[in-house]
N, C-alpha and C positions, 0 to 999 in steps of 0.2 A: 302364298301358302306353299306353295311346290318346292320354292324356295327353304320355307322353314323345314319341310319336313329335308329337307337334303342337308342341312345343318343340324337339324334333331339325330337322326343315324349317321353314324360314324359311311357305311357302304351299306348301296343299293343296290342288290343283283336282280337284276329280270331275266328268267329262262323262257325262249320261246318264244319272244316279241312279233315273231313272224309268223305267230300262229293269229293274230288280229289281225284280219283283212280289214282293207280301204272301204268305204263309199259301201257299209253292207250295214243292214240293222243289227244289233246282237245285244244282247241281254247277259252280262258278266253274271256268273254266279258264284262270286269266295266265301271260303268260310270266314266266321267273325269273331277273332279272338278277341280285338282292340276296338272294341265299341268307336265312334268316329273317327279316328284315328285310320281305322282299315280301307273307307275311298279315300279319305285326303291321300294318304301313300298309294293306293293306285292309280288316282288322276293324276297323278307328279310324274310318273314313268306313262301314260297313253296321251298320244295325241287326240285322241275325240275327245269332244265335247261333251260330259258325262251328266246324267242323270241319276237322282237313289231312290230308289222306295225305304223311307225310315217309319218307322212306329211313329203311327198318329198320337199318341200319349207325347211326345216331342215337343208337339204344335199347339201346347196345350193355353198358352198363354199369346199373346199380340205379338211382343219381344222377338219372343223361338220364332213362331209363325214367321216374322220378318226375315231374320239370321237366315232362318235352315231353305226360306223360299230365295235368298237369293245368291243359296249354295245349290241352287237345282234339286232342292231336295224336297218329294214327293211324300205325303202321309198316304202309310195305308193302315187300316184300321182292323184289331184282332177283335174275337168275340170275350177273349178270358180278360181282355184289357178296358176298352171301351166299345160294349153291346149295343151304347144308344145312338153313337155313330158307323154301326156297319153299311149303311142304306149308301156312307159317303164313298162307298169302293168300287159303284159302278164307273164316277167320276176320274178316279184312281185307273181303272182301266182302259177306259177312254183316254186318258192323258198318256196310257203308258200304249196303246196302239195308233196311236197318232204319232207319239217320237219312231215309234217300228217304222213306218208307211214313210217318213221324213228320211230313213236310213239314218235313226239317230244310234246313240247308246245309251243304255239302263244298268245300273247296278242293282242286284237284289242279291240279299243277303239268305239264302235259301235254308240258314237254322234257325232263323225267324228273331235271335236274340245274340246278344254278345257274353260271352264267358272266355276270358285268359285260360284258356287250358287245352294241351295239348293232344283233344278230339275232337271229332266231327258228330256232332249232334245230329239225330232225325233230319232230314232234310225235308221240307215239306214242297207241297206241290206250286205253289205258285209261281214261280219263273217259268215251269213246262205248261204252265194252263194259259199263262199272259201269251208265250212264243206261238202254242199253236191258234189258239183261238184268235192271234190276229193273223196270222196264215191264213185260216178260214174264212175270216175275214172278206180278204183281198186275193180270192179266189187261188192260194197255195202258190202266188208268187213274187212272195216277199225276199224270198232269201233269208231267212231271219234264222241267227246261229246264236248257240249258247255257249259260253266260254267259261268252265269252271274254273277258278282263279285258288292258289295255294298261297295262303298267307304266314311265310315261315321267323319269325320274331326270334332273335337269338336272346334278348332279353326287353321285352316292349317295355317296361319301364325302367329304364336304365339307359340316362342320358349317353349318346356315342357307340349305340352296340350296333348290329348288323340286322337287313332281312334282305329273305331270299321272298323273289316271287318269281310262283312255279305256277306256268301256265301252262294248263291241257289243251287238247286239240280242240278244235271246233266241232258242237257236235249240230249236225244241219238237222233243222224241222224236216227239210223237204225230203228226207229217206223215209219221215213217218206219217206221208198222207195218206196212202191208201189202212194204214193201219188204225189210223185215229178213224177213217170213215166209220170204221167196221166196228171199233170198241174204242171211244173218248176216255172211259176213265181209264182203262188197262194203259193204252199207250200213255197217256198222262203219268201213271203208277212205272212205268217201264223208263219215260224220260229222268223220271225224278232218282227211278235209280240209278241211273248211268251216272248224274251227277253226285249224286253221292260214291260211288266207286271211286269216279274223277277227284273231289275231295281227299278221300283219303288216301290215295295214291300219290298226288301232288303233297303232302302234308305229312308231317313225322304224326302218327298217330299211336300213344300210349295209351291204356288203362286206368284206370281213376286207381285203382288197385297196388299198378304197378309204377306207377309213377316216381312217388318218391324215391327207387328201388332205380330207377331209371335214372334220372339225374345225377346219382350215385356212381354207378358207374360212367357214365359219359363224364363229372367228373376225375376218378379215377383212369379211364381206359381211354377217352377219345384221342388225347395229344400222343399214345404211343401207337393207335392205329393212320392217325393223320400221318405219325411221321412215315409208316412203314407204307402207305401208299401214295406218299413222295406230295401229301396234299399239303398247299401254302397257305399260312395261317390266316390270310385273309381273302380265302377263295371258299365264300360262302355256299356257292351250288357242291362241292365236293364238302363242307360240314354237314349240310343237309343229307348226304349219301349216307356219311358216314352214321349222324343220328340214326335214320331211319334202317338201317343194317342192324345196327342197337337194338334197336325197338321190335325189329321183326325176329331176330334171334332170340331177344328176353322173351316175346310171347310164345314163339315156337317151343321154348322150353318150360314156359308156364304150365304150357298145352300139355307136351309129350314129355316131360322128364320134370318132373316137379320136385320131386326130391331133389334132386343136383342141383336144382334152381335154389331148394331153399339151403343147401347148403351153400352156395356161395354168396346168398343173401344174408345168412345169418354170417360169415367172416366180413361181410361191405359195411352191417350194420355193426358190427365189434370194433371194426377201425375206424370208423367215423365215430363212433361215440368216445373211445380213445383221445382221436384227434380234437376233437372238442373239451374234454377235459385238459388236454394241455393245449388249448389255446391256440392250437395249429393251422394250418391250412396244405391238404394236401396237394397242391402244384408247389408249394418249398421241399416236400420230402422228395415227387418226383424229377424237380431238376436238382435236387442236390442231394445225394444219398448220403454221401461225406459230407461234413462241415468245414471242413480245410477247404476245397475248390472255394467256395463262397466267403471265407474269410478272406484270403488277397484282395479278392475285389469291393471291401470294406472301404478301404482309404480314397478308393475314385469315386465314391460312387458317394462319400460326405463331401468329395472337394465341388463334385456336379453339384450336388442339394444346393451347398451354401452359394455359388454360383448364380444355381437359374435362383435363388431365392428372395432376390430385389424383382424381377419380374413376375414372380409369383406375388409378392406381395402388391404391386402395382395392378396385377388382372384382380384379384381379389376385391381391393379396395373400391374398384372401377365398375364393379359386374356381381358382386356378393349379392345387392338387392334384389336386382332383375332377374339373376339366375333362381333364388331363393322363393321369393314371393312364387313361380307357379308352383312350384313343389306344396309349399304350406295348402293351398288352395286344393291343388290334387287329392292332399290327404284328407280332404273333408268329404269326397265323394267318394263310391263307390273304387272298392281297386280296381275292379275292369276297366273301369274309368279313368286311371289317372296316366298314362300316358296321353291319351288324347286331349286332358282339361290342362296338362304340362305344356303342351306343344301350345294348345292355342290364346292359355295364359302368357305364355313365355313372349309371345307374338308382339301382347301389349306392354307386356312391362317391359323389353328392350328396346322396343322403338321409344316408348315414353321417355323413360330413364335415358337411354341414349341423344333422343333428340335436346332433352334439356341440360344433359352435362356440356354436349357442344356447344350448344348457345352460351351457358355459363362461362367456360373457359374461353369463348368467343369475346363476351364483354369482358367479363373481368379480369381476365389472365392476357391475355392475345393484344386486346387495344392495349392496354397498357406496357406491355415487353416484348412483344413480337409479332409480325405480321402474319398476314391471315395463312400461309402456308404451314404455319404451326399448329393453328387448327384445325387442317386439316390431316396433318401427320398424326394429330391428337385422334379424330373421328376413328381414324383407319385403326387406331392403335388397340380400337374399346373390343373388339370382337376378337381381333388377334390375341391379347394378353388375357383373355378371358378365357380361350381356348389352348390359351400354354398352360396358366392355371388349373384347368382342368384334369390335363395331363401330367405337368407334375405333382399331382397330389397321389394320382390313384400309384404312380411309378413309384413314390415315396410310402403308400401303405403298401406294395407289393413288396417294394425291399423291407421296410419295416417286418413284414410278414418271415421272408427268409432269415432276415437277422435273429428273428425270437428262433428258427428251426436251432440255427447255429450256437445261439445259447443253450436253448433245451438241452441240445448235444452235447455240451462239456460239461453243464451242471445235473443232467439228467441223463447221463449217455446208459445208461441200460434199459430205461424204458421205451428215449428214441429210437436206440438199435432194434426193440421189439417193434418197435411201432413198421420199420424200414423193411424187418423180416415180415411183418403181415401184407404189408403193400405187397412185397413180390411173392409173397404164397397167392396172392385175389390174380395178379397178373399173370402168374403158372396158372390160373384154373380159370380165367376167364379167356387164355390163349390156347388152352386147350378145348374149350367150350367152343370157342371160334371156329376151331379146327374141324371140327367134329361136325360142326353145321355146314359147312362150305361140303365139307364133303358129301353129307347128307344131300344137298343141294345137287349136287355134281349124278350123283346116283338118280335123282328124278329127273333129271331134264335128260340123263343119258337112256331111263325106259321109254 
């Protein structure tokens, strides 16, 4: 599995690995954007042996029951869910102060549900109730630490993209015994808020509000800030900085200066609606403001295509099924869902499909014209040309994409040119917006 997910993400950054002590009990607490998806990719970066507490509605059937029990995965039961199994959660907690006492690990998911999107929900009390109460337990010395976990998805359904995981400090029971003695729930309501802080600090957190408005610009604005603070395009903990700089700046000004805000919202939402009328994509306008630069590199860039495009056709023919079938599948379930029903369909249908084209080509091709070494160049070849294929597809819709700018340009060149003049009116007034807040910044931490 740890496997699949390192071949599902293109890059896995983990910040802070060395905030997980050895040989201690601890109870992970991430948010949950990617419904299953979110432990499998944690258990693939930690070395412990992990446990989940998932939604007893899961276990609803023998099958799941089997699957998720021998993925370590624990039900606990809600009351809005299923009422007539609560009585099952003293069991639940039993099992979950038993792994504490063992110096095991626990995942719990502390927004109780999964939603793709870029907040932190409520965070409820149960990870601070499980930690101290087996503390209490076992006479407050367990050591038993909670570790709020940031789960940063550059695009969780979308085969080959990036996450960052942003791990908090350790936050130790044993600072809150004498305070739990005195008030149970208070300290309980105090742990729960810490990790929620930890949450959204670890995690780009937008607005449902502001979101689309969001996206927006980190399309438009991210790749001219990346380049001015010298950050490399595939050094995910410095895209996480920069999102989250975004995000704090759009609400600081949603907050304190709303006017300014909506006027640079209403010029993001004029040039994106622009840009969709013609068809465009803004990363063509801002690598190429001329159409001449981009026309030269017209004739290399047909001689590449036609090139890699016998290997293209070879990965395709080889891997279309396999690659295909989980997707189909995903799309039948829930979106929150469908990276994680990608990943673990994907599982089966390329070992399936894979183990039987080798056999195939084993008999019928290999015994008959060549020895078994062919077959195996064959095996190696199915993952390789599947992951060229990949790649030159999406490289061939990006040039496709620059190539329509470059048309636009000569057969529409006075609406492109407007379109070129609005990009850098949003960039003047989003670099001054910048400006203005750093400075801001600079003036509070200087009182």
């Amino acid at each position: 599995m740890g496997l699949a997910v390192k071949l599902y993400f293109r890059k896995i950054t983990v910040k802070n690995l060395e905030f997980v002590p050895d040989n201690t009990p601890i109870i992970f607490a991430p948010n949950h954007p990617g419904a299953f998806m979110d432990p499998i990719v944690i258990a693939s970066v930690l070395k412990q042996q992990l446990h989940f507490l998932a939604r007893g509605e899961s276990f609803s059937n023998s099958v799941s029951r089997w699957i998720f029990s021998n993925l370590n995965m624990i039900p606990i039961y809600r009351p809005s869910e299923t009422p007539d199994l609560m009585h099952k959660n003293k069991e639940v907690f039993q099992k979950a102060f038993e792994l504490l006492e063992a110096k095991g690990a626990i995942i719990i998911f502390p927004e109780g549900s999964s939603k793709t999107e870029r907040r932190i929900r409520k965070v409820k009390t149960g990870a601070a109730r499980i930690a101290m109460e087996a503390e209490a337990l076992h006479g407050y010395n367990l050591g038993v630490k909670i570790i709020p976990v940031g789960l940063n998805y550059a695009n969780l359904h979308r085969f080959k993209s990036d996450v960052f995981i942003n791990i908090a400090a350790p936050i130790s029971m044993s600072e809150y015994v004498s305070e739990y003695e005195e008030d149970q729930f208070g300290t309980i309501t105090r742990i729960t808020g810490l990790i929620q802080a930890e949450l959204e600090t670890h995690t780009v957190v937008v607005s449902e509000e502001l979101d689309a408005f969001m996206r927006e610009v980190e399309e438009i604005y991210k790749l001219d800030l990346k380049r001015e603070s010298e950050i490399d395009g595939r050094d995910n903990e410095g895209d996480f900085r920069i999102s989250k700089d975004i995000a704090e700046a759009v609400a600081y000004y949603h907050r304190e200066e709303p006017l300014r805000l909506s006027r640079i919202r209403h010029k993001v939402e004029a040039y994106t609606l622009a840009l969709k009328r013609l068809e465009l994509k803004d990363h063509a306008l801002g690598k190429n403001k001329r159409g001449g630069a981009l026309a030269k590199g017209v004739g290399r860039t047909i001689i590449q295509a036609i090139l890699g495009f016998p290997f293209f056709l070879y990965g395709v023919v080889n891997n279309f099924l396999p690659y295909r079938i989980p997707g189909i599948f995903a799309k039948m379930g829930k979106p929150d869902f469908h990276a994680a029903v990608s990943l673990t369909t994907g599982i089966v249908t390329f070992s399936t499909f894979y183990t039987f084209q080798i056999w195939a080509f084993d008999n019928y091709v290999t015994a008959a014209y060549f020895s078994k070494w062919v077959t195996f160049l064959y095996g190696i070849t199915l993952p390789v040309s599947g992951m060229f294929s990949i790649i030159y597809w999406r490289v061939l819709i990006k040039k496709r994409e620059r190539w329509h700018f470059v048309s636009s340009f000569y057969r529409q060149k006075a609406l492109t040119t407007r379109l070129i003049a609005m990009r850098e009116e949003i960039i003047t007034e989003l670099n001054s917006a910048k400006n203005d807040y750093l400075n801001m910044q600079e003036n509070v931490v200087a009182q």
